[in-house]
N, C-alpha and C positions, 0 to 999 in steps of 0.2 A: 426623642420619645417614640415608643414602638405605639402602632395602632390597635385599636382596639375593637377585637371582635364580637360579636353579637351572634347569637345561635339560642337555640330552644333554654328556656328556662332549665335551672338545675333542680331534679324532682327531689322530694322531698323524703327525710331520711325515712325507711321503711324496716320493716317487721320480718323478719324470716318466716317464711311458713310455718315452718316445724312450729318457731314459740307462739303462733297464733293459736295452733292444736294445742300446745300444752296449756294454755290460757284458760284457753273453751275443756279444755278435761277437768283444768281447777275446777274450774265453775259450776262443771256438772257434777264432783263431787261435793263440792258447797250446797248446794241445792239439795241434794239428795240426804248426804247425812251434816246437815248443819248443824247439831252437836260438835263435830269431828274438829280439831284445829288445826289448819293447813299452817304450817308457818313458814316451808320455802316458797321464793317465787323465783320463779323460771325465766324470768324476762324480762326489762320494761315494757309497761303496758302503756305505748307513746301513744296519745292518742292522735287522730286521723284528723288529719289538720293542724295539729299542736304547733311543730316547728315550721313555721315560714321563713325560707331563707331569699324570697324572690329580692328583697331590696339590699339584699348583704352579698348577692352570692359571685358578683360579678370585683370585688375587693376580693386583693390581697391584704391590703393595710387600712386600717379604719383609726381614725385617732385624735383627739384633740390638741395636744402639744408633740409634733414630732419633731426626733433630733435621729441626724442621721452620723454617727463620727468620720466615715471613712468612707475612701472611694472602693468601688468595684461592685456596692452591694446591689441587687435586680429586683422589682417585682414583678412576679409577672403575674400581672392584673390590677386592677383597679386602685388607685391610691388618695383617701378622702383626709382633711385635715382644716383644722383652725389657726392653729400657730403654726408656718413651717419651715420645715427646714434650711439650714445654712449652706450645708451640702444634699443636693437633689441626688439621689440613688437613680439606677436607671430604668426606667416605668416604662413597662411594656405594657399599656390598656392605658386609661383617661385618668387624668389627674382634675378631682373633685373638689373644692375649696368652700370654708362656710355658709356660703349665700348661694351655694349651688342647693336645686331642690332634690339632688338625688341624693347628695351627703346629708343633707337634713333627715330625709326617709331613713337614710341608712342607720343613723345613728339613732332614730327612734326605734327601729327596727332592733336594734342593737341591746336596748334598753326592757325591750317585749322579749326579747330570747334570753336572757338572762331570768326576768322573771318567772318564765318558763319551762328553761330547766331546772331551776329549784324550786318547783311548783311540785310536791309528787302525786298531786290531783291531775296534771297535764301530760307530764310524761314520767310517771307512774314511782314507785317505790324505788327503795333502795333493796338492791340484791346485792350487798355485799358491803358491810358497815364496819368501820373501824373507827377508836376512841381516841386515836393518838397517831403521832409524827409516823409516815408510814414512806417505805422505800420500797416503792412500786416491782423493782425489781424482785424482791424477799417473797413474794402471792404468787401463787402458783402459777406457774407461765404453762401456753400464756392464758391469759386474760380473755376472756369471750366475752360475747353480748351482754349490757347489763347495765344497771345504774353503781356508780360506785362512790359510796358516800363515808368523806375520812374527815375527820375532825379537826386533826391536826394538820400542820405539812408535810408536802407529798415531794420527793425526789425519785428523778432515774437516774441511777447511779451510773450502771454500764450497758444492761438491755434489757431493752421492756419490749414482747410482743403480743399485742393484739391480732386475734385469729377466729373469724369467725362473720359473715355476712348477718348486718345488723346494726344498732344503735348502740352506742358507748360515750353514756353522760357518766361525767367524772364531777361531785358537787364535793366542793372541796374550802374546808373551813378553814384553814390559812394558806401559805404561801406554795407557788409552785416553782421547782427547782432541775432542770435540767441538767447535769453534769459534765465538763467538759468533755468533748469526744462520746458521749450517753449517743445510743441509739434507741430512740421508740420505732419497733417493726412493725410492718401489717402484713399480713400473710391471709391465708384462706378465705379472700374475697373481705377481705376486711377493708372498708373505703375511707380514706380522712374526710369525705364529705359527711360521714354519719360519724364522727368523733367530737366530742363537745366537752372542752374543759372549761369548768368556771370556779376559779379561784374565787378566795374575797381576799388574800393576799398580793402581793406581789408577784409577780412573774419572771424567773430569770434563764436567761439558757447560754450555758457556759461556751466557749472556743470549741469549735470543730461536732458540736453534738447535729443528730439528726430527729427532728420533731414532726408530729401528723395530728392534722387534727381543726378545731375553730377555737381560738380561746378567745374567751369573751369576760372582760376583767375592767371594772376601773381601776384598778392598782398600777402603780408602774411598772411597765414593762419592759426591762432590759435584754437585748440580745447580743450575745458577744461575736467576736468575728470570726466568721467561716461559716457560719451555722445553716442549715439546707432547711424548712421549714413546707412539708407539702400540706398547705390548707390556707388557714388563714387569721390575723392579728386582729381582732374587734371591740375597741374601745373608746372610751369616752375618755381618757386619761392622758398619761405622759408616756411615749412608746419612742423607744433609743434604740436605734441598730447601729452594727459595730460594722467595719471594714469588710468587704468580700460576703454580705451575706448573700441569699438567694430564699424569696418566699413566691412558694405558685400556689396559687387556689387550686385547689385540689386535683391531684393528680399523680402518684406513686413519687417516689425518690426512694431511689437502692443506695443502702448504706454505703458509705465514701470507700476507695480504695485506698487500702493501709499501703501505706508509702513512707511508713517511720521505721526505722531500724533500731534494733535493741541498741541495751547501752550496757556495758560488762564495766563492773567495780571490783577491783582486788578488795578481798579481806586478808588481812595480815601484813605483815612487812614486804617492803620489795624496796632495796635488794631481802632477801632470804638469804641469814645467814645458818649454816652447817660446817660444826666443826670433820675433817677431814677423818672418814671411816663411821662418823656420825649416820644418820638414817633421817632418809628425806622424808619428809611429811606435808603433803599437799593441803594448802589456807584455805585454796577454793575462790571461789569470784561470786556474784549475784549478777542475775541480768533481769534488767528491768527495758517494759516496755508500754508503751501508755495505751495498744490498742489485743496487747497480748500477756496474760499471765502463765506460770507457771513453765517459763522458757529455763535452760540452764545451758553453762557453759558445754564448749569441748575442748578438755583439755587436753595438751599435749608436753608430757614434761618425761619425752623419754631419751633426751637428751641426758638427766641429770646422771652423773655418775660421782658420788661420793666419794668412791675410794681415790679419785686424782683431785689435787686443788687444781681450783680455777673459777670459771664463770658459767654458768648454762642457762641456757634462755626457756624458758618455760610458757607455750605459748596459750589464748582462750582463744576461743572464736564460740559465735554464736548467730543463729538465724533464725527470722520465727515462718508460721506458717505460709506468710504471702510472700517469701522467699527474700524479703531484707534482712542482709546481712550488717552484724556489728563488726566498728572497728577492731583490727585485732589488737589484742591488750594484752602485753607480754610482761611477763617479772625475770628478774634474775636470781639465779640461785647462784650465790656465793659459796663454794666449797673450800675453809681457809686451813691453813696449815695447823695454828694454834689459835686459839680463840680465849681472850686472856678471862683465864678463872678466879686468879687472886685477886683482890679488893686494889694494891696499886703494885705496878711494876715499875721498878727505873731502869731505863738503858742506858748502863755507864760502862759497860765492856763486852768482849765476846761472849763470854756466859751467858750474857741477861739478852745481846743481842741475838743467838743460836736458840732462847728459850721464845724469842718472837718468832724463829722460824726465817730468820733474815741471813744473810752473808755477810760475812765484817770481813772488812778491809784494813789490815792493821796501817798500813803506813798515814792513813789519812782519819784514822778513827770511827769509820763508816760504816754504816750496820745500812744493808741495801734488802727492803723488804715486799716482796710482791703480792702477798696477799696477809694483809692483817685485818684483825675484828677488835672493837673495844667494846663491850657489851654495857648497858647500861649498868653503874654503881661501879664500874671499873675504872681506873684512873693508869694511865702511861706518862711518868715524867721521861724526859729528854733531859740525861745530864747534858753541863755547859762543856765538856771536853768531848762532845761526839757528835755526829752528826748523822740524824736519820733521813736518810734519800728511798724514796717510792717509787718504783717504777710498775706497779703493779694497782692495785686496790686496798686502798685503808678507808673503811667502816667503823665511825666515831659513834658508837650510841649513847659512849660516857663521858668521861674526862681523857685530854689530851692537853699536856703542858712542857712546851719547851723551853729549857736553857740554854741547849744548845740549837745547832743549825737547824732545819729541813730545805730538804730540796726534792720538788716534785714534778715528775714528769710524766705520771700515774693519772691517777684519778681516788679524786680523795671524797667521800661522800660522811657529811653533816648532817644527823639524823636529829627531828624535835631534841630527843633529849641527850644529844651531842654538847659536848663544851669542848672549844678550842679557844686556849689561851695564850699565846707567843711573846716572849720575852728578847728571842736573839732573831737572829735573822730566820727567813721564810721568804723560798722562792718555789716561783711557781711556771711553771711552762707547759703544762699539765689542764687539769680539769679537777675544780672544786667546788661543790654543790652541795649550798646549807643551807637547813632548815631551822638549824638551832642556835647556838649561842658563840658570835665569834667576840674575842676579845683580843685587842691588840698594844702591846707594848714596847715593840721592838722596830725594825726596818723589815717590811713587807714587799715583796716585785714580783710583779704580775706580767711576765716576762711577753712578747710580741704574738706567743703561739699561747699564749695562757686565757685562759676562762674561769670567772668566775661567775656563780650565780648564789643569791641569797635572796630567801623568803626571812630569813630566820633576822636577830638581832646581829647587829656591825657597833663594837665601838673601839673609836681607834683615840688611843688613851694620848696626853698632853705628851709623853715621852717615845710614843709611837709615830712612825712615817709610812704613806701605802705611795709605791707608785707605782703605777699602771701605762704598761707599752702595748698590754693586746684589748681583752674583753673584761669589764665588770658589770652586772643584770643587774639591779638590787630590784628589790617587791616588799623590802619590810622597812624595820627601823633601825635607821646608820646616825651615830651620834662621833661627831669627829668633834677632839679638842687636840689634835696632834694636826703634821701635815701630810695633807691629800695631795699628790702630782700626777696629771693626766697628760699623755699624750696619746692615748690609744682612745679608746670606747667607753664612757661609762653613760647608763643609760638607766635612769628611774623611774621605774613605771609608775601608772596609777595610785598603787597604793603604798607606794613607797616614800618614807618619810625623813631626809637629810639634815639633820640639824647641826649646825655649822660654826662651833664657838673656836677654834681654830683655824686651817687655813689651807684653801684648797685652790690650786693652780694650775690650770690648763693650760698646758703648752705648747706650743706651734706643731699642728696638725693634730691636736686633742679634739675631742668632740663629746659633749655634755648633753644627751637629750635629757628634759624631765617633763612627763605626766603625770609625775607627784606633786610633792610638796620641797623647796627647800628653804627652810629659816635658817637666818644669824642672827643670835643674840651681839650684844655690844660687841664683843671680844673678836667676832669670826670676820672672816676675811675669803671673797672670792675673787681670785686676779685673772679673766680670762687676757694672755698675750695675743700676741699679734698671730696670725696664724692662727689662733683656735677658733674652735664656735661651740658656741652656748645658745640652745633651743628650747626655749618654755612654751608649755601647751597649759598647763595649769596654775601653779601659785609659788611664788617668790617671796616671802619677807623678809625684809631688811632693817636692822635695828644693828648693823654694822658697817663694815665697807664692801662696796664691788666697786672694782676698778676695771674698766674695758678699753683693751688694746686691738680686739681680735673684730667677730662679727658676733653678734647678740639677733637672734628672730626670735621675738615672746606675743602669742597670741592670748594667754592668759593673765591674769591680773601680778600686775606687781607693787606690791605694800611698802612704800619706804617711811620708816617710823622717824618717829623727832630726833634721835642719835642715827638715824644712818644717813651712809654719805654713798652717793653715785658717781662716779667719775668715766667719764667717755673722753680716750684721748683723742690725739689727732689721727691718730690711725684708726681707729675706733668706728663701726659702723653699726647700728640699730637700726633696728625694724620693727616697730613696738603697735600691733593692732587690739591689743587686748587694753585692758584695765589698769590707768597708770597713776595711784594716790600717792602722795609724798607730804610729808611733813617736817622732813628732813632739809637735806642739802642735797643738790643735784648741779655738778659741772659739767656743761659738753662744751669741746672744743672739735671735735669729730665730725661725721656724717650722722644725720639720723631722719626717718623716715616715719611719721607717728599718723595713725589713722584711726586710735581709739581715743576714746575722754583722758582728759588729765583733770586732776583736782590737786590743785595744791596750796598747802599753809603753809612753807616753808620757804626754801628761797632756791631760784631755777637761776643761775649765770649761764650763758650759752656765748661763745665764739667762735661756732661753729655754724655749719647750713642745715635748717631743719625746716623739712615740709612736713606741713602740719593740714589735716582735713579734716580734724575734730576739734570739738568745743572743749576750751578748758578754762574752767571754771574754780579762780583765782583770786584766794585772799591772804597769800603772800607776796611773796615779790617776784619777779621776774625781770630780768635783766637782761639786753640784750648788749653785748658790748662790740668792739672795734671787731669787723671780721664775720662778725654773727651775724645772720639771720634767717628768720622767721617769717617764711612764706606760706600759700597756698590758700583755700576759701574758709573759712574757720570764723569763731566767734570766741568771743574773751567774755566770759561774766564775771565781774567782782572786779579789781585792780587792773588797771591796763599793764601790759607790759613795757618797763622803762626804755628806752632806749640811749645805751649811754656812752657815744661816744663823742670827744671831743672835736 
């Protein structure tokens, strides 16, 4: 705790000359022709003595219930309270507590200034009255000396400054509202020690704003984190500071240095496609920034040349005034040979392939095509006697259905309202990226150099096979009732959702991470072999079989329902620290390793070695047989577990 210095009392808030003169000219007009109706005033007329700040002035924070969320936050100066804090902020001056006699002073203290600025016998009239909800920033900036009296609630949106040596009471009939990153300025001698807000609302001051000033409020006061505050918090109430704040009793604070960088948003498609001899037409970007408006991109798109097919990169860049720059954000301009216009095309010969803009290969039936577009409401069937091979860019915005082959070693892109349907075979070595709608009915291989990625829908149909030698990303929704075979990469993020009614096998050197979700209903079947591994971060259910050969690590919960069955061979190793319910059937003969709860209704047979350091709590059976067992410090609630051998 920093110490706390003492020095001459802090004088009391005072009168500009100038409005003293204009007071005393009122006056002398009133006297003279008191007939006359004066109705502006020029000033508050505080009176001399009115505000005492001697027993408040040495707080930053004054408060009955204080809650502090986060570390980093300071005050510097004084800190008075009743109920306090969980996390102590770090107090630079004395820390006050209820039976101390100077928080008592203060808080009575506290109690008289409030009265007092909304006395307008005390410190004088309102010079500037409004009826309704008012956005301090909207009044003409800035703001000088004055009482300002608003009905409604008061918001600083982005900047409010105060300008002018003098008093500035703010009496204010509901809530007060700070905006995130809001700055309140003081400029031309203007002091937070003469700034006095007094809500009968609440008080809130958003992430990163900067405030001046004394608020004096029984209302709750919320401050969010980052928030710089030059003056001081004085209440009798409930007062929350968020993470990293900083309040000094009065004393300037220059608004924060912008250290955010824009952020550039394409509008329109990317890739952008242009039929070839077509005329390019710039989408444009937005750039948005939290401490800067009215920034726009620079772009550079003079790479594109229409008249050749191909690819061109079209680049933005953006920077605002305090010289941070945005990531650059680049689109591609597709420049395609032909860009199919009819409603559907079939490719079942040279003709129909020369009218994609492709090269056929008659000995093997082959139409080889480097740059194609399918525009949405368009449709390309693939007769079953040819085979289309990519070695270039196919752009799905519609329907694509084959009967016959594909072979890819291109880059194939699935756009929202993309449809890919496959029937025959589909191979892939290449690069495929979708966002839209895959459907699978055929043999799919996803060959050692291959990539796939999908946001979009996967469903891989009962007559349908994928297997996978290189890369699959999924992020959407994969419905397999066909079979899935892994020996390369597949990885489920977050929001990616697996539902699993046939049969998916990982094979020796396969690797299955998921941060999603995978279900099997009754039907599905996951077999990780020996060699593979299976990684859960998040949630598993099982309402079918998993059979484990391989290595299993799940730190998230796994659900085995009343039909599903577990099985860990002897080869088999687990590592299970998350969440492990079963109602099912569960065999290990394996190794396993468990350091999260179990719950289980159903029946656990083990004959294998399993250290166990959590409680599991059991009102099925449990079985340990010849071979098996179950070590380590743990607790059993419910049924003990059997031990049954002869």
């Amino acid at each position: 705790m920093g110490q706390r210095r003492t020095g001459a009392p802090e004088g009391r808030p005072r009168i500009a000359k100038e409005y003293r003169l204009l007071i005393a000219t009122v006056m002398v007009f009133a006297m003279v022709g008191g007939a006359v109706g004066v109705r502006t005033i020029f000033a508050p007329t505080v009176a001399a003595g009115a505000l005492d700040l001697s027993a408040v002035s040495s707080f930053a924070l004054l408060a009955n219930t204080y809650t502090n969320t986060g570390g980093g936050t300071v005050l510097n100066g004084d800190l008075g309270y009743t109920v306090p804090p969980a996390n102590f902020p770090t107090v630079n001056g004395t820390i006050y507590t209820s039976t101390s006699p100077i928080y008592i002073a203060a808080e009575s203290a506290q109690a008289q200034l409030i009265a007092t600025l909304n006395d307008p016998a005390q410190t004088g009239p309102c010079t500037t009255t409004r009826t309704a909800a008012t956005v301090l920033d909207s009044l003409p900036q800035p703001l000088t000396p004055g009482v300002y009296c608003i009905t409604g609630a008061v918001s600083i949106n982005v900047l409010t400054t105060l300008s002018g040596d003098g008093t500035y009471i703010f009496r204010l009939g509901g809530a007060l509202n700070a905006v995130a990153s809001s700055i309140l300025e003081l400029t031309g001698n203007a002091d937070a020690k003469s700034v006095f807000w007094v809500p009968v609302g609440a008080a809130t001051f958003g992430a990163h704003s900067v405030f001046a000033g004394n608020l004096l409020t029984n209302a709750a006061i919320t401050v969010g984190s980052n928030v710089g505050i030059d003056g001081r918090i004085l209440s009798n109430g409930a007062v929350t500071t968020g993470p990293q704040d900083t309040i000094t009793r009065p004393q300037g604070i220059a608004p924060p240095v912008d250290t955010t960088p824009p952020v550039i948003t394409l509008l329109g498609a990317n890739p952008q496609l242009i039929q070839v001899g077509g005329i390019y037409t710039e989408l444009g970007a937005t750039v948005t920034d939290p401490d800067n408006v009215g920034l726009v991109a620079i772009i550079d798109s003079s790479a594109v040349n229409t008249g050749i097919v191909g690819s061109y990169v079209v680049t933005y860049d953006a920077a605002d005034p305090a010289g941070n720059h945005a990531a650059q954000v680049t689109r591609i301009v597709s420049v395609a040979a032909i860009a199919l216009s009819g409603p559907v095309i079939t490719l079942s010969d040279q003709a129909s392939c020369q009218t994609l803009g492709g090269a056929w290969t008659d000995a093997s039936s082959t139409c080889t095509v480097t740059t194609l577009t399918i525009n949405s409401g368009n449709t390309l069937v693939i007769a079953e006697n040819v085979t289309l091979s990519n070695t270039g860019l196919i752009t799905d915005l519609g329907t694509i259905t084959n009967s016959g082959p594909v072979s890819n070693t291109g880059t194939i892109t699935i756009g929202p309202t993309g449809i890919l349907t496959t029937t025959n075979a589909f191979s892939n070595t290449g690069t495929i990226t979708s966002s839209g709608t895959v459907t699978n009915n055929g043999p799919v291989t996803n060959g050692p150099t291959g990539t796939i990625t999908s946001s979009g829908l996967i469903t891989n149909s009962l007559t349908g096979s994928i297997t996978n030698l290189g890369t699959i990303t999924n992020s959407g929704p994969v419905t397999n009732a066909g079979t899935l075979t892994n020996s390369g990469t597949l990885t489920n993020g977050p929001t990616g959702v697996i539902t699993d009614s046939g049969t998916i096998i990982n094979e020796n050197a396969g690797i299955i991470t998921t941060s999603g979700t995978i279900t099997l209903p009754t039907s599905g079947k996951l077999t990780n072999e020996l060699g593979g591994t299976v990684t859960n971060s998040l949630n598993i259910i099982n309402s079918g079989n998993i059979t484990n050969s391989g290595v299993v690590v799940s730190s998230g919960p796994i659900t085995n329902s009343a039909t599903g069955t577990i099985g860990n061979t002897a080869s088999g190793v687990i590592t299970n620290s998350g969440i492990l319910t079963t109602a099912g059937t569960i065999t290990n003969s394996g190794n396993m390793t468990n350091s999260g709860p179990i719950t289980n209704s159903g029946t656990i047979t083990n004959s294998g070695p399993i250290i166990n350091s959590a409680t599991i709590t059991n009102s099925g059976t449990i079985t340990d047989l010849c071979g098996g067992s179950i070590i380590g410090v743990f607790v059993v609630v419910g049924n003990p577990i059997v031990e049954s051998c002869p």
